[in-house]
N, CA, C and O atoms as CSV, one atom per row, in Angstrom:
chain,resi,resn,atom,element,x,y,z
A,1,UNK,N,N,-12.167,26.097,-54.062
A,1,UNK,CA,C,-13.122,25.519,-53.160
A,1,UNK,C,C,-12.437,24.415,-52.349
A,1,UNK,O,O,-11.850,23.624,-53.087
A,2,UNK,N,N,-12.347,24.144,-51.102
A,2,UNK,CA,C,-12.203,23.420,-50.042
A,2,UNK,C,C,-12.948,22.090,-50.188
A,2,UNK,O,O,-14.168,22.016,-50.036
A,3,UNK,N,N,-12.170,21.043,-50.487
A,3,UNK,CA,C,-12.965,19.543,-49.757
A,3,UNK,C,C,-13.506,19.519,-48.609
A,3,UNK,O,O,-12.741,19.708,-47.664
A,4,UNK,N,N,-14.751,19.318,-48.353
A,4,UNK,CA,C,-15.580,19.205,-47.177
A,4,UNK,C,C,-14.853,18.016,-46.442
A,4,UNK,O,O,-14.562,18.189,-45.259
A,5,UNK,N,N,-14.538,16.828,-47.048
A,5,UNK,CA,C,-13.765,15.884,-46.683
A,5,UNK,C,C,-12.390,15.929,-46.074
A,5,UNK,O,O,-11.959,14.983,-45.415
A,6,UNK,N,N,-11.890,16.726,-46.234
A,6,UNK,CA,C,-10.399,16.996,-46.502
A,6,UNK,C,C,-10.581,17.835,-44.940
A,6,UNK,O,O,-9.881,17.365,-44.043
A,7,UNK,N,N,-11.427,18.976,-44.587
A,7,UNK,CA,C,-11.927,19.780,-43.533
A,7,UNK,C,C,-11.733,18.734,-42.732
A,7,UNK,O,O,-10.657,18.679,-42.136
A,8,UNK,N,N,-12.917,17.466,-42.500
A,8,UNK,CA,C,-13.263,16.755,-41.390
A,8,UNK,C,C,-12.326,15.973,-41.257
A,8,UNK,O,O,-12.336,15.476,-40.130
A,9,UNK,N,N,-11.099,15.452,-42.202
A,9,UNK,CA,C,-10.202,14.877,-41.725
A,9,UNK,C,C,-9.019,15.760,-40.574
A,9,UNK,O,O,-8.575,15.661,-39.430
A,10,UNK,N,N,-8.932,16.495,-41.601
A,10,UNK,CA,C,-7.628,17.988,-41.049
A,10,UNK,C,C,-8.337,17.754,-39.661
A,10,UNK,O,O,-7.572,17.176,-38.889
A,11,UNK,N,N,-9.679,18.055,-39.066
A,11,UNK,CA,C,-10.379,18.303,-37.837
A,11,UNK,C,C,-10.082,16.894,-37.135
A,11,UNK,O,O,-9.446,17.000,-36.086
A,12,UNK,N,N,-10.282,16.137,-37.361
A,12,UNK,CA,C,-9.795,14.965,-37.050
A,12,UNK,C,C,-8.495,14.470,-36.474
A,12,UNK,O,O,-8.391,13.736,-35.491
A,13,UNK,N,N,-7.687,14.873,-37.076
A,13,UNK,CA,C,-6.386,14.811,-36.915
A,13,UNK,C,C,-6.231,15.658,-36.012
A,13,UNK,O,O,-5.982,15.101,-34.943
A,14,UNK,N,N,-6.259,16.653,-35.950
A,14,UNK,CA,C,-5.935,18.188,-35.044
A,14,UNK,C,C,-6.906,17.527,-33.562
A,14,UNK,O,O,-6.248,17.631,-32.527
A,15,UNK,N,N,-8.064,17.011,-33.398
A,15,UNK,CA,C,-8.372,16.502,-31.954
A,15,UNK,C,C,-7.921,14.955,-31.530
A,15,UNK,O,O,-7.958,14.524,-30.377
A,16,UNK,N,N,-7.524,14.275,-32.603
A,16,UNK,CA,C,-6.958,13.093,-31.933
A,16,UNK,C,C,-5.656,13.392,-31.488
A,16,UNK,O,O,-5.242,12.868,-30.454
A,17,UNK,N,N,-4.503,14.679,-32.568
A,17,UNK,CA,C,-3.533,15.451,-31.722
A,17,UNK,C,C,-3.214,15.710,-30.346
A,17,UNK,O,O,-2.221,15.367,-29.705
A,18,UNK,N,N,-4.623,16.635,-29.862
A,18,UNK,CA,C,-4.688,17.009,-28.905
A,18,UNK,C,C,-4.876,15.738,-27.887
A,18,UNK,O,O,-4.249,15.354,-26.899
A,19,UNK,N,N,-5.933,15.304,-28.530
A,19,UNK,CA,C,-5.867,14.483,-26.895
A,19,UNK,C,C,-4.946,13.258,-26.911
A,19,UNK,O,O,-4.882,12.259,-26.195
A,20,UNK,N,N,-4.274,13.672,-27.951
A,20,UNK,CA,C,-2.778,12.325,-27.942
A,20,UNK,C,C,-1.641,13.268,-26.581
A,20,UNK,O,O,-1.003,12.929,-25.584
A,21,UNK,N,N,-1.843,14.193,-27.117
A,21,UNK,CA,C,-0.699,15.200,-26.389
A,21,UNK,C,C,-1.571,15.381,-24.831
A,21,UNK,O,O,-0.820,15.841,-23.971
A,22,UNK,N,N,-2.867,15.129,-24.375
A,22,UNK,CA,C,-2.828,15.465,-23.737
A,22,UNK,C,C,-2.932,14.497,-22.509
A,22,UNK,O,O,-2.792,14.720,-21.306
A,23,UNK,N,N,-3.265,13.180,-23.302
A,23,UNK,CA,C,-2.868,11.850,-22.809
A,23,UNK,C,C,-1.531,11.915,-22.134
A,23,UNK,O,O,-1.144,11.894,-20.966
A,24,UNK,N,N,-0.998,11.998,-23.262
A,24,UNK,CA,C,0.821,11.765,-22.273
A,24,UNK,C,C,0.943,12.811,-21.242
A,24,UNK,O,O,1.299,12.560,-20.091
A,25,UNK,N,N,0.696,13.778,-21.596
A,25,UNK,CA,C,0.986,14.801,-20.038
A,25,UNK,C,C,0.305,13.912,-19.143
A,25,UNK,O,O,1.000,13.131,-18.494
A,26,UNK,N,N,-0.643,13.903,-19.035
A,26,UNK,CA,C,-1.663,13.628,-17.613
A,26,UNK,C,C,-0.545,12.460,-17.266
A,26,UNK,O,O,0.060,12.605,-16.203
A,27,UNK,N,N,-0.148,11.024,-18.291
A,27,UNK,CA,C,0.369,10.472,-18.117
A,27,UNK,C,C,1.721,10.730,-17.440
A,27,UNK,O,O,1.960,10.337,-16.298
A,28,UNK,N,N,2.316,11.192,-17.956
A,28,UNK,CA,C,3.539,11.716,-17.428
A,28,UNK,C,C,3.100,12.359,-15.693
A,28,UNK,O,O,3.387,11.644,-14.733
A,29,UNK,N,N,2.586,13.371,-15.523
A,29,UNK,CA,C,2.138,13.618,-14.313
A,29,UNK,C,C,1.830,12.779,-13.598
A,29,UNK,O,O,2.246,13.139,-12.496
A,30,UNK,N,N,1.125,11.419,-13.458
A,30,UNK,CA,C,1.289,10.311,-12.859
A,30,UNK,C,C,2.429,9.802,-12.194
A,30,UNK,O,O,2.754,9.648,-11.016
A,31,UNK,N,N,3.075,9.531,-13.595
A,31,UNK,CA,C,4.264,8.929,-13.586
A,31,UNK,C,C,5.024,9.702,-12.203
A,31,UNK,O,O,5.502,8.986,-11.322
A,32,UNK,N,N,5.081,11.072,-12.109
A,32,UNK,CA,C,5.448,12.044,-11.503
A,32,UNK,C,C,4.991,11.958,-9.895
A,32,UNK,O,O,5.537,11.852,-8.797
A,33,UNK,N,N,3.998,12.041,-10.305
A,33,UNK,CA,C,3.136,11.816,-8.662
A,33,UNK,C,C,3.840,10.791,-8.386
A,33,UNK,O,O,4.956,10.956,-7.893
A,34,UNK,N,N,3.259,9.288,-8.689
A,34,UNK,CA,C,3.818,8.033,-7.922
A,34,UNK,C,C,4.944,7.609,-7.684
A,34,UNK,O,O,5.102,6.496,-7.182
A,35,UNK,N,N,6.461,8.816,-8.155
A,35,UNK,CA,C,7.554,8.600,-7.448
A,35,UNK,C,C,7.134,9.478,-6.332
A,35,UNK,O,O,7.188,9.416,-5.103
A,36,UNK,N,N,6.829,10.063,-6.946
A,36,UNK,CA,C,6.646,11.351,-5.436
A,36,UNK,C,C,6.350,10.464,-4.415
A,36,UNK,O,O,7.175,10.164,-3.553
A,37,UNK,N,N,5.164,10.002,-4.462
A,37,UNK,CA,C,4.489,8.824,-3.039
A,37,UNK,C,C,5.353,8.638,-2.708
A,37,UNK,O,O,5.773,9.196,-1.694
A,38,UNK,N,N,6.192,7.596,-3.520
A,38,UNK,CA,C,6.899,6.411,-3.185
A,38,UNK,C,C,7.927,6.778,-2.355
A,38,UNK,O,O,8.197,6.070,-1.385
A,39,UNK,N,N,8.707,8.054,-2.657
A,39,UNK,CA,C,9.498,8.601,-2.004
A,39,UNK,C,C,9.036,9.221,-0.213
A,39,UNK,O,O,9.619,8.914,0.826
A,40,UNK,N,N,8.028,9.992,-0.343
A,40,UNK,CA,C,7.604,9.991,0.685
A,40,UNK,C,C,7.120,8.766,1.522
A,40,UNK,O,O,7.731,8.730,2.591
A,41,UNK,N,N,6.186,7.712,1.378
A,41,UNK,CA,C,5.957,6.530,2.007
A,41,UNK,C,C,7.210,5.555,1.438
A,41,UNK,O,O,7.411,5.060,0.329
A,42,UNK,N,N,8.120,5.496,2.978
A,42,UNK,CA,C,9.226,4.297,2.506
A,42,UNK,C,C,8.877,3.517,3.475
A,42,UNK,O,O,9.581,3.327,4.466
A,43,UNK,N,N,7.544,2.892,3.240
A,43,UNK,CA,C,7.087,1.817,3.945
A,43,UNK,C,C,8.010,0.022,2.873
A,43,UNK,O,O,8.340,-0.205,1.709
A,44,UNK,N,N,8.030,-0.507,3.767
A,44,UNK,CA,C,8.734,-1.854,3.010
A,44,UNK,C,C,6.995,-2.915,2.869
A,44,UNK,O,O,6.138,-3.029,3.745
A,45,UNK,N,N,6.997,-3.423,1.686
A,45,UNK,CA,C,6.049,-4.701,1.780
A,45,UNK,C,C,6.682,-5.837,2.126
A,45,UNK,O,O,7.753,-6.032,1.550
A,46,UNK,N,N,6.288,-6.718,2.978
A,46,UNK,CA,C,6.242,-7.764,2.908
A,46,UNK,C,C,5.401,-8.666,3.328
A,46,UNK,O,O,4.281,-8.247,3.618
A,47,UNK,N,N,5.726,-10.410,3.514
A,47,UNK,CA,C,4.514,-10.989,3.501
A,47,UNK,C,C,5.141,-11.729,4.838
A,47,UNK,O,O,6.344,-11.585,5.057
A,48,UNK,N,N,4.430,-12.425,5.622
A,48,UNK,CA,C,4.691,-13.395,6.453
A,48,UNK,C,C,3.675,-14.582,6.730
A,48,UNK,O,O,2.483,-14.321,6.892
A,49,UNK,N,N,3.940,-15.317,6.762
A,49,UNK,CA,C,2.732,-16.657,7.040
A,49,UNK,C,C,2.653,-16.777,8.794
A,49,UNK,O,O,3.763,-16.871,9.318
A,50,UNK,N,N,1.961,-16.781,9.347
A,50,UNK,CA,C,1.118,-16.315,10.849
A,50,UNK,C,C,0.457,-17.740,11.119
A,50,UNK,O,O,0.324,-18.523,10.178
A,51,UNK,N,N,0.002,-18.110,12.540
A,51,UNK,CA,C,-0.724,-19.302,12.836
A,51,UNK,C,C,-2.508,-18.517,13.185
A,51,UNK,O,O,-2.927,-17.738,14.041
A,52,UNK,N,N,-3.292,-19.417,11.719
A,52,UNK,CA,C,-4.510,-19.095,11.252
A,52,UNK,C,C,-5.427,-18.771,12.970
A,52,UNK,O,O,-6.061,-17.726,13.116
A,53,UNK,N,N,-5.349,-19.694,13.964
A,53,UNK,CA,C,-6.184,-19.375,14.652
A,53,UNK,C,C,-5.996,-17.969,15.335
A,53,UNK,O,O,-6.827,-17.107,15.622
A,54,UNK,N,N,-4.310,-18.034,15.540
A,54,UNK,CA,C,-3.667,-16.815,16.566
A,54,UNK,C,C,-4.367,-16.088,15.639
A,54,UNK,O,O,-5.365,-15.672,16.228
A,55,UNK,N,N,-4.373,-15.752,14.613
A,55,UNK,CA,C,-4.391,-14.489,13.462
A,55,UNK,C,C,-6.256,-14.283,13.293
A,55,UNK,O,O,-6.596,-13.174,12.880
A,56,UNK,N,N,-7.529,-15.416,13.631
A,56,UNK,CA,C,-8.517,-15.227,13.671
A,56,UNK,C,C,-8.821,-14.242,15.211
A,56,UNK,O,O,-9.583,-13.284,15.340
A,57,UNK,N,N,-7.834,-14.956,16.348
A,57,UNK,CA,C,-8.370,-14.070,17.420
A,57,UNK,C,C,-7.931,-13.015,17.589
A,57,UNK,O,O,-8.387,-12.322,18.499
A,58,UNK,N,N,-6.589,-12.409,16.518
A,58,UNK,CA,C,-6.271,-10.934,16.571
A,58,UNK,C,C,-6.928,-10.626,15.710
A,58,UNK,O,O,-6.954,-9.414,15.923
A,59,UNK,N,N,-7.648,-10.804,14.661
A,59,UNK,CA,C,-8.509,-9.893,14.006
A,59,UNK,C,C,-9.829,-9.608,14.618
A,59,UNK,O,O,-10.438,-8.550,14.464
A,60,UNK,N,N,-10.198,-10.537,15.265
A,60,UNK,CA,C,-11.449,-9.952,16.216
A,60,UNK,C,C,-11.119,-9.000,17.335
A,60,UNK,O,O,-11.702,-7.918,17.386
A,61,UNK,N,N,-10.093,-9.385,18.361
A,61,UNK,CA,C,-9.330,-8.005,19.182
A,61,UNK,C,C,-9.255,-6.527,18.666
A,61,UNK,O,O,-9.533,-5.457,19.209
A,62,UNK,N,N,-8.822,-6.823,17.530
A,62,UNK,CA,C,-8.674,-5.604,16.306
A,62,UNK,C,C,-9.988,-4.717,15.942
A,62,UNK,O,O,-10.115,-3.495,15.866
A,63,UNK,N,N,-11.025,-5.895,15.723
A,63,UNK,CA,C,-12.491,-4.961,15.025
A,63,UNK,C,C,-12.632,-4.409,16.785
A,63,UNK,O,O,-13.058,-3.267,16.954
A,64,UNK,N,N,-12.342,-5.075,17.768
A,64,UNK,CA,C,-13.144,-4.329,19.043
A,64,UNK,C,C,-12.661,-3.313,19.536
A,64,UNK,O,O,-13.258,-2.545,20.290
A,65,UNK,N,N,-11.055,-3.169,18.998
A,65,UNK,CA,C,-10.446,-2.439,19.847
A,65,UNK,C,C,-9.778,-1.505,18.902
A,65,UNK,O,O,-8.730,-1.042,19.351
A,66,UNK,N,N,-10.169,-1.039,17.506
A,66,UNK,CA,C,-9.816,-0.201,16.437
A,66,UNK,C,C,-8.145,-0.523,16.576
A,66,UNK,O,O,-7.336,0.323,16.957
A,67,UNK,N,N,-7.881,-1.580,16.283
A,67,UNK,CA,C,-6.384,-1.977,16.208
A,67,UNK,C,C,-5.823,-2.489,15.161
A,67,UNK,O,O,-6.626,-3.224,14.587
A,68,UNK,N,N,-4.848,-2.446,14.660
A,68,UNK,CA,C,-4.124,-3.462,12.913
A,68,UNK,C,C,-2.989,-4.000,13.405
A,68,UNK,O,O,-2.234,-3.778,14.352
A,69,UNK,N,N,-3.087,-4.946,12.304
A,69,UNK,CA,C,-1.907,-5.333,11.793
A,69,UNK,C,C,-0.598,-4.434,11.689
A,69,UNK,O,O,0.415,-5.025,12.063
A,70,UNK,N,N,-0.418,-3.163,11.269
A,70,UNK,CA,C,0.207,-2.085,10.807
A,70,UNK,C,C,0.819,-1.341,11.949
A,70,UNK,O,O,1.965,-0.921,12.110
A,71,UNK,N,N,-0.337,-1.285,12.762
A,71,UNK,CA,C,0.172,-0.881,14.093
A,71,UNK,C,C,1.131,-1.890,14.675
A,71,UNK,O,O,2.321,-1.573,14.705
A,72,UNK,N,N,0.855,-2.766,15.021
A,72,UNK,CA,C,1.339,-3.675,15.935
A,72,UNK,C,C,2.621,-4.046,15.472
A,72,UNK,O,O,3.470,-4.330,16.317
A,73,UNK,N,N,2.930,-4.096,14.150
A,73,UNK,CA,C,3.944,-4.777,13.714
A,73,UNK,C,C,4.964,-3.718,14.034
A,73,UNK,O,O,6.013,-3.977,14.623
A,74,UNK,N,N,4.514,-2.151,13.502
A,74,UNK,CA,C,5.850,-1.231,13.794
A,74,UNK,C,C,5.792,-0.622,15.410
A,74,UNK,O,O,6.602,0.153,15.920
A,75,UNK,N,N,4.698,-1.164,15.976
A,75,UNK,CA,C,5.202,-0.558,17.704
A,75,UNK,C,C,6.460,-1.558,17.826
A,75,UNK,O,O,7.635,-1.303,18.092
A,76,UNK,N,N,5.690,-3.037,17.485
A,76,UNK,CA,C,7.258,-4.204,18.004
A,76,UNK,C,C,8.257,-3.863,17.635
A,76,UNK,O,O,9.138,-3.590,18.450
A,77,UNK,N,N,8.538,-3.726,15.843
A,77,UNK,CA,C,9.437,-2.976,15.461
A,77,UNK,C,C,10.131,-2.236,16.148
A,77,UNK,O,O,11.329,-2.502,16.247
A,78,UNK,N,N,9.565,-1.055,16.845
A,78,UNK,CA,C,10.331,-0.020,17.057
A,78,UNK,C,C,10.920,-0.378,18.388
A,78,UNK,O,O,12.053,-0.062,18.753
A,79,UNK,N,N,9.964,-1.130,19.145
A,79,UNK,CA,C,10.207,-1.912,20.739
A,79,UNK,C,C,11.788,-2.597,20.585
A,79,UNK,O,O,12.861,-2.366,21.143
A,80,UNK,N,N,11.333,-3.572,19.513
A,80,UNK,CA,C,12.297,-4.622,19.216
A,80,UNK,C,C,13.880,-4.199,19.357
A,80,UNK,O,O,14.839,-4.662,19.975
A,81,UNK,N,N,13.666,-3.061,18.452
A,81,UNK,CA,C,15.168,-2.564,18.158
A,81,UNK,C,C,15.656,-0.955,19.258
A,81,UNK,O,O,16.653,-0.280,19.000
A,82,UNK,N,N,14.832,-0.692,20.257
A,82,UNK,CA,C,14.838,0.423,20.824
A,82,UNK,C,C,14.907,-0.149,22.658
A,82,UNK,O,O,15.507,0.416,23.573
A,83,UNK,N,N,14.295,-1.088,22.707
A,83,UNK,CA,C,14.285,-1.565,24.136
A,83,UNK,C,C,14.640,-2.869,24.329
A,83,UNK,O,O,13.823,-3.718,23.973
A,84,UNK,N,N,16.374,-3.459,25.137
A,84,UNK,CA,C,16.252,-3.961,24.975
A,84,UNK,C,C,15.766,-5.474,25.788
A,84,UNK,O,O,15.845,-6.629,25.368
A,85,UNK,N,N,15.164,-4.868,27.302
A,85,UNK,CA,C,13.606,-5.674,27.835
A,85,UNK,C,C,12.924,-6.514,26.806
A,85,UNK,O,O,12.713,-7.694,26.525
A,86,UNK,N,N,12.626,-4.981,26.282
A,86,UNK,CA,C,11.636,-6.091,24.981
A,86,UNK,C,C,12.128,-7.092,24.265
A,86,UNK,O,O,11.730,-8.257,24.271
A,87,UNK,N,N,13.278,-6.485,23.444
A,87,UNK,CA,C,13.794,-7.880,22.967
A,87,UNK,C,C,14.130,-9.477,24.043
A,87,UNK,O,O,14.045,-10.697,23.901
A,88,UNK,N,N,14.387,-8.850,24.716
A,88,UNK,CA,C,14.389,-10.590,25.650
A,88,UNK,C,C,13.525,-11.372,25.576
A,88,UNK,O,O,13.554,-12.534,25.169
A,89,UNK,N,N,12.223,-10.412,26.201
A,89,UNK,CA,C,10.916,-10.919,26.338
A,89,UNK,C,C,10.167,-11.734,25.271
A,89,UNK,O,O,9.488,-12.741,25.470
A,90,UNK,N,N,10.473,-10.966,23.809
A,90,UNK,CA,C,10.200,-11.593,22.926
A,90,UNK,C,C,10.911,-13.049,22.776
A,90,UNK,O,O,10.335,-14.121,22.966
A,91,UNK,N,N,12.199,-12.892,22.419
A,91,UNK,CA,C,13.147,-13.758,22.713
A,91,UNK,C,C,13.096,-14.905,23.474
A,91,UNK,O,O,13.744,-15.901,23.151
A,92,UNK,N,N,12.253,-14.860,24.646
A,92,UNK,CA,C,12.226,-16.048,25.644
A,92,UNK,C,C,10.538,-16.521,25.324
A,92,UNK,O,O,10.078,-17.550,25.818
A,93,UNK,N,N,9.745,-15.631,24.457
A,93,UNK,CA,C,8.224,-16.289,24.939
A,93,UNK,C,C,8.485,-17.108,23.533
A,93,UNK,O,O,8.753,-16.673,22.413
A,94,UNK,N,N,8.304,-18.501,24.024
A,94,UNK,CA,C,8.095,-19.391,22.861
A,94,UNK,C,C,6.844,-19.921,22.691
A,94,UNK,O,O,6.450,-20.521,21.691
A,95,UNK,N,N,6.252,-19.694,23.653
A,95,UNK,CA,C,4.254,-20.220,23.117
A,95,UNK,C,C,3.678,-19.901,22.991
A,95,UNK,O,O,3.051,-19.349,23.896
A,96,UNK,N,N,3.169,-19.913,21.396
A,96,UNK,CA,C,2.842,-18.841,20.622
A,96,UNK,C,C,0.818,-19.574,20.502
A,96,UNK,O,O,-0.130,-19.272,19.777
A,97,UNK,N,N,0.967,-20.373,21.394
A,97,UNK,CA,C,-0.723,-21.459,21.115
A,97,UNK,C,C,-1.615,-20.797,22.096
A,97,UNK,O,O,-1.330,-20.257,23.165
A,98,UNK,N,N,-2.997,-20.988,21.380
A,98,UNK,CA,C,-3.898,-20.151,22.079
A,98,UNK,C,C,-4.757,-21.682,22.638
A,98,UNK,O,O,-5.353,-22.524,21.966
A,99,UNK,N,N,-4.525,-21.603,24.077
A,99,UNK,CA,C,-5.159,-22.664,24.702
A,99,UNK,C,C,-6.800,-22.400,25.089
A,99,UNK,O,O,-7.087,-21.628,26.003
A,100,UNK,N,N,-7.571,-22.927,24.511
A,100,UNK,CA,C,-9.483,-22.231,25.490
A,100,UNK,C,C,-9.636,-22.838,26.857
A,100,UNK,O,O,-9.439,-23.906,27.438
A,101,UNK,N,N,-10.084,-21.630,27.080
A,101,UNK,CA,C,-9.965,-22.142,28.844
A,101,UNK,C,C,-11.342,-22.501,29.047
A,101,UNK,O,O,-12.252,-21.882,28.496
A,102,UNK,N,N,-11.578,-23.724,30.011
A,102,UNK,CA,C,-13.028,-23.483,30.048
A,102,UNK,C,C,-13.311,-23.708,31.548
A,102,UNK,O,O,-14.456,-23.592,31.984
């Protein structure tokens, strides 16, 4: 005769098994995916500190005119290092202050 006890452990064991084993796959597949991303998006992070007002009146430009941060930074980017007009231009504008006109 079989321990009834002995059953529900054995059963026990055999599904915490499984979903031990099936934990790590999924896990592993993660793991898998998010080089994948990473490899495909070789975007760089970084941070920069900006002047608060300039940066209040480009975020309102932005909600009106479906525009980012994201954009803007890699058009210059690409301006910066592709034209080099642009770079001057940048280069020579030093006033960066938002005067109100009234």
């Amino acid at each position: 005769m079989i321990n009834r006890n002995y059953v529900i452990k054995t059963e026990k064991v055999k599904i915490n098994s499984l979903f031990s084993g099936i934990f790590i796959y999924l896990y592993k597949q993660i793991l898998i995916l998010k080089t994948k991303i990473m490899a495909v998006n070789k975007q760089q992070l970084t941070s920069v500190k900006v002047d608060g007002q300039l940066f209040d009146e480009f975020k309102v430009l932005c909600v009106r005119t479906k525009f980012s941060l994201q954009k803007l930074t890699d058009r210059c980017m690409h301006l910066y290092v592709t034209n080099e007009e642009f770079r001057k231009q940048i280069h020579n504008h030093l006033n960066t202050s938002i005067v109100e006109q009234k």
